[in-house]
DONURO-753115 format. One record per residue: residue number from 1; residue in one letter; x, y, z of N, C-alpha, C, O in turn. Coordinates in nm, 2 decimals. Layout:
# DONURO-753115
num; residuo; nX; nY; nZ; caX; caY; caZ; cX; cY; cZ; oX; oY; oZ
NUM; A; X; Y; Z; X; Y; Z; X; Y; Z; X; Y; Z
...
# end
This chain:
# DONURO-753115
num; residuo; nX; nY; nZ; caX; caY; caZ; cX; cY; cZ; oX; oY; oZ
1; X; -5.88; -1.66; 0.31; -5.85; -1.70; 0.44; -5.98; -1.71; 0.52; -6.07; -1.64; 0.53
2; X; -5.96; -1.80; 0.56; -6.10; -1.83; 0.69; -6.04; -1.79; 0.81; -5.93; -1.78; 0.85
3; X; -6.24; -1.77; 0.89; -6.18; -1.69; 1.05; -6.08; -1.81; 1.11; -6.01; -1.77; 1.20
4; X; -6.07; -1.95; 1.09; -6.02; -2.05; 1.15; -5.83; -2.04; 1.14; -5.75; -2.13; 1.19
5; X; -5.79; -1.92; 1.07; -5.65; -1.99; 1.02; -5.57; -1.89; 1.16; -5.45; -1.87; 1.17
6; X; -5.63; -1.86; 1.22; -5.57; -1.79; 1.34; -5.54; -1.87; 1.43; -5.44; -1.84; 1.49
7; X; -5.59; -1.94; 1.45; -5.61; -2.04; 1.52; -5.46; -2.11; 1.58; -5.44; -2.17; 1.69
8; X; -5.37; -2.07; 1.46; -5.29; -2.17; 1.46; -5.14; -2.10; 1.58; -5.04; -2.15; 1.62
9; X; -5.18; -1.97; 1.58; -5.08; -1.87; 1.63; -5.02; -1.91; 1.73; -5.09; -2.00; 1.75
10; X; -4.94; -1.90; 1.80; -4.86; -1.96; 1.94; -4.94; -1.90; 2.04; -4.92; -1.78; 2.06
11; X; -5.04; -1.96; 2.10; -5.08; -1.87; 2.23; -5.04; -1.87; 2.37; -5.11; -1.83; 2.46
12; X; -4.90; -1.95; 2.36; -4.84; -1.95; 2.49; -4.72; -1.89; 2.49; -4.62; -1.94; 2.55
13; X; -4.73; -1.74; 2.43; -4.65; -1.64; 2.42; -4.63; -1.53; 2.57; -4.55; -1.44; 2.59
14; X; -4.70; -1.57; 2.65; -4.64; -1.49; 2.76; -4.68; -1.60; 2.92; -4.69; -1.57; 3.04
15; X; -4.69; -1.72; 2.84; -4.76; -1.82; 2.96; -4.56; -1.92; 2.97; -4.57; -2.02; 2.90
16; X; -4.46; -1.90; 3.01; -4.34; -1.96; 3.02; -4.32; -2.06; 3.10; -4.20; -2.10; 3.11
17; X; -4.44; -2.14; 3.18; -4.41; -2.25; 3.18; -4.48; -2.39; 3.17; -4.51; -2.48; 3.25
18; X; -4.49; -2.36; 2.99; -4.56; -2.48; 2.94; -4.44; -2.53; 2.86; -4.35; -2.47; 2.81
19; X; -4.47; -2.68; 2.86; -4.38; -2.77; 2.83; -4.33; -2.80; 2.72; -4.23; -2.87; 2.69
20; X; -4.45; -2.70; 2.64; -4.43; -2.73; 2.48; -4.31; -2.55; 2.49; -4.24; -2.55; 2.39
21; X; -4.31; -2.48; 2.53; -4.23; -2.35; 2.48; -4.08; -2.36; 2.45; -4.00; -2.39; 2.54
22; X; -4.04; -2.33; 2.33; -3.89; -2.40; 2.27; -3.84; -2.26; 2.30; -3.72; -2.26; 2.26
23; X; -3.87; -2.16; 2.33; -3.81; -2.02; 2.29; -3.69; -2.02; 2.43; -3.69; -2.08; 2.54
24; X; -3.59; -1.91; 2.39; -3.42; -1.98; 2.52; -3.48; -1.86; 2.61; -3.53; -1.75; 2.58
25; X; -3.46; -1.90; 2.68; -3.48; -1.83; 2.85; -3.60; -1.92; 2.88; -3.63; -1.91; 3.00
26; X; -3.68; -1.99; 2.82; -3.80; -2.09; 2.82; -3.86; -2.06; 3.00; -3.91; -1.96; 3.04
27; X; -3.84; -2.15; 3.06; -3.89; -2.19; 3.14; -3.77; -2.13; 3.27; -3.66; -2.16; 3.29
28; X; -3.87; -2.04; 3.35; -3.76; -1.89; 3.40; -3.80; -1.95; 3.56; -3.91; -1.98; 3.59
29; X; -3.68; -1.96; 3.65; -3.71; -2.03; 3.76; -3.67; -1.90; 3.82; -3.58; -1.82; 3.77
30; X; -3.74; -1.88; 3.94; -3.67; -1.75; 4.07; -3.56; -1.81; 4.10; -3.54; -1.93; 4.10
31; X; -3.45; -1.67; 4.13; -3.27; -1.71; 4.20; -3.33; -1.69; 4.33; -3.41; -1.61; 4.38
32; X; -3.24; -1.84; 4.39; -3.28; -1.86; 4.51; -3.11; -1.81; 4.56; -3.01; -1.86; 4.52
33; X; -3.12; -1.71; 4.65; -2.98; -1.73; 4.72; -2.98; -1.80; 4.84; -3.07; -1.85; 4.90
34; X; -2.82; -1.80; 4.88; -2.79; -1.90; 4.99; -2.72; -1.79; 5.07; -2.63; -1.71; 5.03
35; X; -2.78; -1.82; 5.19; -2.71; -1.75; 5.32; -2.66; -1.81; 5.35; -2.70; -1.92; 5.40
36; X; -2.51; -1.79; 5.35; -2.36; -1.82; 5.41; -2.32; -1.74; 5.49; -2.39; -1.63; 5.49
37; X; -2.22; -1.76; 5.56; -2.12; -1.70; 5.55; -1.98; -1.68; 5.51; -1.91; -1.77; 5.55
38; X; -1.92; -1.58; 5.44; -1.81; -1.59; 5.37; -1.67; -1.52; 5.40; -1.64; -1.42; 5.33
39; X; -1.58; -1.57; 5.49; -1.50; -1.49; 5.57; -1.35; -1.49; 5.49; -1.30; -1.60; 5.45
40; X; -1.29; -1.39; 5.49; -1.17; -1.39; 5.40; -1.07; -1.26; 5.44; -1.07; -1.14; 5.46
41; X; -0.99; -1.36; 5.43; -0.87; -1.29; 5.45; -0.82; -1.17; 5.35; -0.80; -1.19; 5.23
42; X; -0.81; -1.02; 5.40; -0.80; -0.95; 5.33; -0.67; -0.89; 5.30; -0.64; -0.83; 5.20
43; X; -0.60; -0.91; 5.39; -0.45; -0.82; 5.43; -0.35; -0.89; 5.51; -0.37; -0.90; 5.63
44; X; -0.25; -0.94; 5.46; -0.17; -0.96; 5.57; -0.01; -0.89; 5.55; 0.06; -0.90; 5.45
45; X; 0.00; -0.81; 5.65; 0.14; -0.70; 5.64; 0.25; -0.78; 5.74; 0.20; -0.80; 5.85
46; X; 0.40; -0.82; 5.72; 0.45; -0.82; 5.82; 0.52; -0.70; 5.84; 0.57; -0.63; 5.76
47; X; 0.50; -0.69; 6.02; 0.51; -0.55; 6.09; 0.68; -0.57; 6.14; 0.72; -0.68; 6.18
48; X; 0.76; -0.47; 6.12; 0.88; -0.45; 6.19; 0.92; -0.39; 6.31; 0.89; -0.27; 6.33
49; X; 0.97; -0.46; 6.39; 1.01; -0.41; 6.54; 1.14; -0.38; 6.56; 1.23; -0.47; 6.53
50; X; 1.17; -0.27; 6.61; 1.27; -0.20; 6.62; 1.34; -0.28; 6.73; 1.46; -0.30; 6.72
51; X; 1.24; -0.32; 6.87; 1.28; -0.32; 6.97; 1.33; -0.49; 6.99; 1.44; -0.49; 7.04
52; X; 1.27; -0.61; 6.95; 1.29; -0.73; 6.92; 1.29; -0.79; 6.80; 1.18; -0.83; 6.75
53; X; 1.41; -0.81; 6.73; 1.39; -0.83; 6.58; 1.39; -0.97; 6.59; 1.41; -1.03; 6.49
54; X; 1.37; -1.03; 6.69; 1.29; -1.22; 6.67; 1.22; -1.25; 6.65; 1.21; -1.35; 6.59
55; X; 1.10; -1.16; 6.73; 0.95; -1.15; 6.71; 0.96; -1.12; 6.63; 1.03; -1.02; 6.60
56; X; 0.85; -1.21; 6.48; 0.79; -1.14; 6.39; 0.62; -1.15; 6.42; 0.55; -1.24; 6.46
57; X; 0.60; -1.00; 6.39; 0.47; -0.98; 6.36; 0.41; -0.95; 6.25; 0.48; -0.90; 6.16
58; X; 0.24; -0.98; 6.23; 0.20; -0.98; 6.14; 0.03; -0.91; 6.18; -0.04; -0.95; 6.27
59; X; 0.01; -0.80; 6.09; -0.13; -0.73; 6.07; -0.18; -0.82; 5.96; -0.13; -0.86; 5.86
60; X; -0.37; -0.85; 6.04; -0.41; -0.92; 5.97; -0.55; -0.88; 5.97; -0.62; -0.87; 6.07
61; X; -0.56; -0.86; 5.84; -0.79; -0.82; 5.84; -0.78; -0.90; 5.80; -0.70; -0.96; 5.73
62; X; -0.94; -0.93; 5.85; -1.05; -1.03; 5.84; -1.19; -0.98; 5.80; -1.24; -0.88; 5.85
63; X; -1.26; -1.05; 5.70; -1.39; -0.95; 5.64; -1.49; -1.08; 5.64; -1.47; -1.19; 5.60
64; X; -1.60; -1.03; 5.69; -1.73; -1.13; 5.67; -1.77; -1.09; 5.53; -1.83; -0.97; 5.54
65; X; -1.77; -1.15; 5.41; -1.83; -1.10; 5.29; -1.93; -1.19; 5.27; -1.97; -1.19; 5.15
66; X; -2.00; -1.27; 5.35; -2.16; -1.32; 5.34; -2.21; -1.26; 5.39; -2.16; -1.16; 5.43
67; X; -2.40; -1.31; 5.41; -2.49; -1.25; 5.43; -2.50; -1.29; 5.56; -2.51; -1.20; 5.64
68; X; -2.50; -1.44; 5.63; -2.49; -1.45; 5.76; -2.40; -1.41; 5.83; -2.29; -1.39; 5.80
69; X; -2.47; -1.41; 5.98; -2.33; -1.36; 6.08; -2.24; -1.51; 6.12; -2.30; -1.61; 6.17
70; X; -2.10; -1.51; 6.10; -2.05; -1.62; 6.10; -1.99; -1.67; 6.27; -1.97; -1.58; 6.35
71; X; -1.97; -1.78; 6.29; -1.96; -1.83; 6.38; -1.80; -1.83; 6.47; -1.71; -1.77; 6.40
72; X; -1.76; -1.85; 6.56; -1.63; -1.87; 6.61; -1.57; -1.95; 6.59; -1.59; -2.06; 6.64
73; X; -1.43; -1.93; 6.48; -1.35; -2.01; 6.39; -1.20; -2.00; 6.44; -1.21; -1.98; 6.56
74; X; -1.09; -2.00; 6.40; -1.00; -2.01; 6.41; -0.89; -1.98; 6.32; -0.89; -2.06; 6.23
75; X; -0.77; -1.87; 6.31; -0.68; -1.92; 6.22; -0.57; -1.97; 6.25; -0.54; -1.95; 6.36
76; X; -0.48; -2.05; 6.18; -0.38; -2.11; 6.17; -0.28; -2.05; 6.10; -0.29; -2.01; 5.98
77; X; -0.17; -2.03; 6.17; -0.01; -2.00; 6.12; 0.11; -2.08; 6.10; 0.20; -2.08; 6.18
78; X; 0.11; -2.14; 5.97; 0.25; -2.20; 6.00; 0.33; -2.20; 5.90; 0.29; -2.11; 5.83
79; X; 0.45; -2.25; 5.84; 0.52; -2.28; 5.80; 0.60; -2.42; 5.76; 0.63; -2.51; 5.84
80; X; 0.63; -2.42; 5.61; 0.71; -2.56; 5.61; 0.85; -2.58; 5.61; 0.90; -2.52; 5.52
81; X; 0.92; -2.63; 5.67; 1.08; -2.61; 5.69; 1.08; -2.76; 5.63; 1.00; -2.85; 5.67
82; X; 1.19; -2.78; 5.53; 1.24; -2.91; 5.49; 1.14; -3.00; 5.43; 1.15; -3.12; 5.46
83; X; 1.05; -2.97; 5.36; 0.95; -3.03; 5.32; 0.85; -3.08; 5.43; 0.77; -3.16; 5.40
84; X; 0.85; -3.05; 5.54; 0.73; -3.08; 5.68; 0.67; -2.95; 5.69; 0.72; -2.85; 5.66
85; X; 0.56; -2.97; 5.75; 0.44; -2.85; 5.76; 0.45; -2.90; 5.93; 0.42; -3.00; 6.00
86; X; 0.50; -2.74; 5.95; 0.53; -2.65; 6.15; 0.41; -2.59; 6.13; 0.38; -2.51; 6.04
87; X; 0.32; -2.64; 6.25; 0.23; -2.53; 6.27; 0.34; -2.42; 6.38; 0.44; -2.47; 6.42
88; X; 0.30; -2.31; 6.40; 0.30; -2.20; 6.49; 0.26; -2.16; 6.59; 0.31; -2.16; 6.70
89; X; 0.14; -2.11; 6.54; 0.01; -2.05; 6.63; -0.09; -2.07; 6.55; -0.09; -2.06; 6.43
90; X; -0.23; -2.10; 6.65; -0.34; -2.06; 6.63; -0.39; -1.99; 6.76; -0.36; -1.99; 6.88
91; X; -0.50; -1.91; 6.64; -0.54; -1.76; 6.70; -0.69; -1.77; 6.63; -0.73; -1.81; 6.52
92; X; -0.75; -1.71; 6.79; -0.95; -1.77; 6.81; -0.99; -1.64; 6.72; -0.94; -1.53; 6.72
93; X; -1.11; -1.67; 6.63; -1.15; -1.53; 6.56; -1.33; -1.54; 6.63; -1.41; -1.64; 6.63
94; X; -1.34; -1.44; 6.69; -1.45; -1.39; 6.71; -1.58; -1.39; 6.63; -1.56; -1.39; 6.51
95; X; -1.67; -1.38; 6.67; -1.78; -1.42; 6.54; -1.85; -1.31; 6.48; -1.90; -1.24; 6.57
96; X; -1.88; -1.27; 6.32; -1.84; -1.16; 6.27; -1.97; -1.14; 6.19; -2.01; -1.21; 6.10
97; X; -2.03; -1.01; 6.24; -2.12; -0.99; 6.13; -2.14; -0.94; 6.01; -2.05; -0.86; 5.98
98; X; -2.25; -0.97; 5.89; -2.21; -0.92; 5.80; -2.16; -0.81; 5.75; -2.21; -0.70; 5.76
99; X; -2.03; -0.84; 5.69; -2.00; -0.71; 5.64; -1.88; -0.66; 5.74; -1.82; -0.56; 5.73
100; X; -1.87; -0.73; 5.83; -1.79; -0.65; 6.00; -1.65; -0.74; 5.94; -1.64; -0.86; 5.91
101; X; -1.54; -0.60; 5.96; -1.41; -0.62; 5.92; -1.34; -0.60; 6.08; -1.38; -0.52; 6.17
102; X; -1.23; -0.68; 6.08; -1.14; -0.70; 6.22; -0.96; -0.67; 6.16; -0.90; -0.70; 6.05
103; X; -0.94; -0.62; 6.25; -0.78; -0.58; 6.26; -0.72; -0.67; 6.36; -0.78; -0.67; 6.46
104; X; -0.61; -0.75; 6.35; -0.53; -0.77; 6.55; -0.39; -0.79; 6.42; -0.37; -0.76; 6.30
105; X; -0.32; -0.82; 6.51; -0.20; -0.77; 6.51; -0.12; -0.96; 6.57; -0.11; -0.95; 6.69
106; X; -0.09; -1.09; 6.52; -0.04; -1.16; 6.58; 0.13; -1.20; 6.57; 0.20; -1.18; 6.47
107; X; 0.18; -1.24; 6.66; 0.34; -1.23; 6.69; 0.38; -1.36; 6.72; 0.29; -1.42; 6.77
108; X; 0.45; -1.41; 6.71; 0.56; -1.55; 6.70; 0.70; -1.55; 6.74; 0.79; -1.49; 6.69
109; X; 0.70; -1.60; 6.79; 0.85; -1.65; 6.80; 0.93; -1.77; 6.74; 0.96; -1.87; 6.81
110; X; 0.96; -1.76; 6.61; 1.00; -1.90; 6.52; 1.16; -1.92; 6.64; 1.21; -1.86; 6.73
111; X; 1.19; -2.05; 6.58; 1.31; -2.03; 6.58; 1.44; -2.01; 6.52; 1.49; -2.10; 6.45
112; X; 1.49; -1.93; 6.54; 1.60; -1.83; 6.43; 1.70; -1.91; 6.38; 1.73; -1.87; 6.26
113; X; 1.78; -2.03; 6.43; 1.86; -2.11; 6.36; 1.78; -2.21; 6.29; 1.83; -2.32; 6.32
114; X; 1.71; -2.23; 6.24; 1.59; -2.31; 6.15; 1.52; -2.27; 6.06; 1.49; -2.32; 5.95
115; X; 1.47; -2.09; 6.11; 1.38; -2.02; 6.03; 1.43; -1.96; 5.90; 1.37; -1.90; 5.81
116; X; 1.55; -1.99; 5.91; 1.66; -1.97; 5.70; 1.61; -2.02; 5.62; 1.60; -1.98; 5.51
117; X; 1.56; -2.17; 5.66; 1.48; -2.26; 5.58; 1.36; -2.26; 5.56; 1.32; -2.35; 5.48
118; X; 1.28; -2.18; 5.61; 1.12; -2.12; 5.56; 1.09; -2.04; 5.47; 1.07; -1.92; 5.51
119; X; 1.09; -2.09; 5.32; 1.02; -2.01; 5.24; 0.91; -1.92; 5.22; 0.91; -1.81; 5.17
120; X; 0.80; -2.01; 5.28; 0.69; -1.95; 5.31; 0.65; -1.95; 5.43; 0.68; -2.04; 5.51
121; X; 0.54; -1.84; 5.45; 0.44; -1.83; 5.58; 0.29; -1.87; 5.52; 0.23; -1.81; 5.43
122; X; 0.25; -1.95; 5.57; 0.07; -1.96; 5.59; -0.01; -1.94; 5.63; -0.02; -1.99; 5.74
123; X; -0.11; -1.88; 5.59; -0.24; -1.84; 5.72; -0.31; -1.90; 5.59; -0.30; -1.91; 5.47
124; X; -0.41; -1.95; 5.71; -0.56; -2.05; 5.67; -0.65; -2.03; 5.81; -0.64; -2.07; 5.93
125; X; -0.75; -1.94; 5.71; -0.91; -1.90; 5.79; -0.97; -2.02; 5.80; -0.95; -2.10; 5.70
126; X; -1.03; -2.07; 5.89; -1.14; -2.15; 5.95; -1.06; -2.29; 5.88; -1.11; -2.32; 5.76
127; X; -0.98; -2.35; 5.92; -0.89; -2.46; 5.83; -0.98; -2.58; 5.86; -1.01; -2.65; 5.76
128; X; -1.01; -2.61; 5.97; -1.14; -2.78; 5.99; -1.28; -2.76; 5.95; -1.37; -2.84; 5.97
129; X; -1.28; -2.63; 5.88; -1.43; -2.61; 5.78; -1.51; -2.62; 5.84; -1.61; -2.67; 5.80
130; X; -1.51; -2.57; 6.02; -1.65; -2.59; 6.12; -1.74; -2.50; 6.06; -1.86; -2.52; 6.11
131; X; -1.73; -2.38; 5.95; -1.84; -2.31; 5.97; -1.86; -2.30; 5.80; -1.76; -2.28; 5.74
132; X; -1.98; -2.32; 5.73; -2.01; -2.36; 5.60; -2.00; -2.23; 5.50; -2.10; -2.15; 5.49
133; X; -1.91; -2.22; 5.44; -1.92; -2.06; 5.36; -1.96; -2.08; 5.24; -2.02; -2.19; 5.20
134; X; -1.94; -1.97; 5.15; -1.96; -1.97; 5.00; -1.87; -1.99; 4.91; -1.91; -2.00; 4.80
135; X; -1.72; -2.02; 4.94; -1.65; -1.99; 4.92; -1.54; -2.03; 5.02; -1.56; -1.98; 5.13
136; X; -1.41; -2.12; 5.00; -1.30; -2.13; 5.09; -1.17; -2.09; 5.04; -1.07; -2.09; 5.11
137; X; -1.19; -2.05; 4.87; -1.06; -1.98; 4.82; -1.01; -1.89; 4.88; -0.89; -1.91; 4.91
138; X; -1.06; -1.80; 4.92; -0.98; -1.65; 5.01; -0.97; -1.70; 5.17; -0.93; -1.63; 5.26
139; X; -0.99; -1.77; 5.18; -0.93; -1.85; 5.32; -0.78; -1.86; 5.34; -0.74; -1.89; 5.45
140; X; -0.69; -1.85; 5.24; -0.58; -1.86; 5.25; -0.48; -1.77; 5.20; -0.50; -1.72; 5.09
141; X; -0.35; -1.72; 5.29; -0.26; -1.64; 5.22; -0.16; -1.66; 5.25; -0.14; -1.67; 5.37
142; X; -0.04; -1.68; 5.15; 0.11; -1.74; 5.18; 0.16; -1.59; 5.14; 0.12; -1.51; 5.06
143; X; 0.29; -1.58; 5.28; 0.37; -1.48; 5.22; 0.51; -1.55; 5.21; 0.55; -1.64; 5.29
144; X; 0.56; -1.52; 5.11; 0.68; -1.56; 5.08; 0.81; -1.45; 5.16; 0.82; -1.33; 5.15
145; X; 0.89; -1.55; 5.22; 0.97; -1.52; 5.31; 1.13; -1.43; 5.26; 1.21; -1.39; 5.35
# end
C-alpha cells in the first residue's frame, strides 16, 4: 500500500451540505415553524332548562392551540331543516391568547313546529376564514339532534 491510497476515503463525512453526499438524512435543513393561530372548538354540551324548555342552550369551549394570539372571529350556529342550511345565530368570539381557553353559554330560540325536522346542529369557528390558522378541521362540531 502507498501513503496515496488514503486518499480515496470520503472526506465529506461530517461536512452535510455537499452536493456529492448520497447518505439519507443527506442534506439537513432547520424546522422552520409557522406562527398561527389555531382556534378549536373543544366542547359543546346541550344545557337543559327546567324553567323554558324552548330555549335550547348550549355550553361551548373554545381553545387557542397556536402560538399566536388570534384575532376577533366569529361563530356560527345553524341547522338544516329539509335539505336547506338555517342559520340561527352568530356569536362575536373575543380575541384569544395563546393557549387561553373560554367558556359562554349560547341560547336560541328555534322554532318548535319545524325543529322535528333538524337532524343536526352546527357550529363553525371563524366560518369566512378572516383569521389564518394551522389547521380548520376542529373548527367544526355537529351535534346530532
Amino acid at each position: 500500500q502507498t501513503s496515496g491510497s488514503n486518499d480515496l476515503t470520503n472526506n465529506n463525512q461530517g461536512n452535510n451540505n455537499t452536493k456529492g453526499n448520497n447518505t439519507k438524512g443527506g442534506n439537513i435543513s432547520p424546522k422552520k415553524t409557522t406562527k398561527k393561530a389555531d382556534l378549536a372548538i373543544l366542547k359543546v354540551q346541550k344545557l337543559k332548562s327546567s324553567i323554558n324548555k324552548q330555549v335550547i342552550s348550549y355550553k361551548i369551549t373554545i381553545k387557542n392551540r397556536g402560538n399566536l394570539k388570534s384575532g376577533k372571529t366569529t361563530l356560527a350556529l345553524w341547522h338544516i331543516r329539509h335539505n336547506v342550511k338555517t342559520k340561527v345565530k352568530i356569536v362575536n368570539i373575543k380575541a384569544l391568547k395563546p393557549g387561553e381557553k373560554i367558556t359562554f353559554v349560547v341560547s336560541y330560540y328555534p322554532d318548535r313546529d319545524c325543529h322535528k325536522y333538524c337532524k343536526k346542529q352546527y357550529f363553525v369557528l371563524n366560518p369566512l376564514k378572516n383569521i389564518k390558522e394551522l389547521t380548520y378541521k376542529n373548527n367544526k362540531k355537529i351535534l346530532k339532534a
